[in-house]
C-alpha positions, 0 to 999 in steps of 0.5 A: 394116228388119231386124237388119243385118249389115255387112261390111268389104268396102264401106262402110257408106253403100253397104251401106244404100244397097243395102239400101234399093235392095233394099226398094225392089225388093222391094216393102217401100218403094213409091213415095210411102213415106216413108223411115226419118230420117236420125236414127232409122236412125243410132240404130237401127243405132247409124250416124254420121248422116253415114254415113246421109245420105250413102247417102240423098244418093246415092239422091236424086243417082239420082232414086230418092227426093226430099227434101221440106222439112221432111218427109222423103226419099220414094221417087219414082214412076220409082223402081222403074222405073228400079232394074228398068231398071238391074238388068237391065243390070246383070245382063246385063252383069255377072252373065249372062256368068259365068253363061253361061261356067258352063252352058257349061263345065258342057256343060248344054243349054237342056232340062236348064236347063227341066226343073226349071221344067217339074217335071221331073227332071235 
């Protein structure tokens, strides 16, 4: 994991917890990937491993890893198929309808919205 930066608007366990949803989404932990110990990312980022384990335990609550005695937590197999699942729900339940709102308020038609995927001009 890289330099991290936390933010008082939510708490730290959530933020690592989407952080590692992010890895996850991205590609850099793939399914069967060990995830970090709770001790060595505590130490890293100078966090209470309590904070730590409780954002590997809502993890393992979502499926999205399992912890294996005396091993470690590992990113399950559905995992990334259940996080593209739900983030594009999310998404569309979420973050499509402001979006929507904003094309339509900025009166943009669906040819001025293709023209820079086609390289055209705007």
């Amino acid at each position: 994991m890289a330099q991290v930066q936390w933010n008082d608007s939510a708490p730290i366990y959530r933020q690592l917890k989407e952080r590692v949803i992010a890895m996850m989404l991205d590609g850099v932990l793939k399914p069967g990937d060990a995830l970090p110990s709770v001790r060595q990312v505590a130490a890293e980022y100078q966090l209470n491993p309590i904070t730590v384990s409780r954002a590997y335990q809502e993890l393992a609550d979502e499926a999205l890893v399992e912890k294996r005695r005396g091993l470690g937590m590992y990113v399950t197999e559905e995992a990334s198929k259940k996080l593209l699942s739900s983030e594009r729900d999310r998404f569309l339940t979420e973050e499509w309808p402001l979006v929507l709102e904003r094309i339509q308020r900025l009166g943009l038609d669906m040819q001025a919205l293709l023209a820079p995927l086609k390289g055209g001009s705007r």
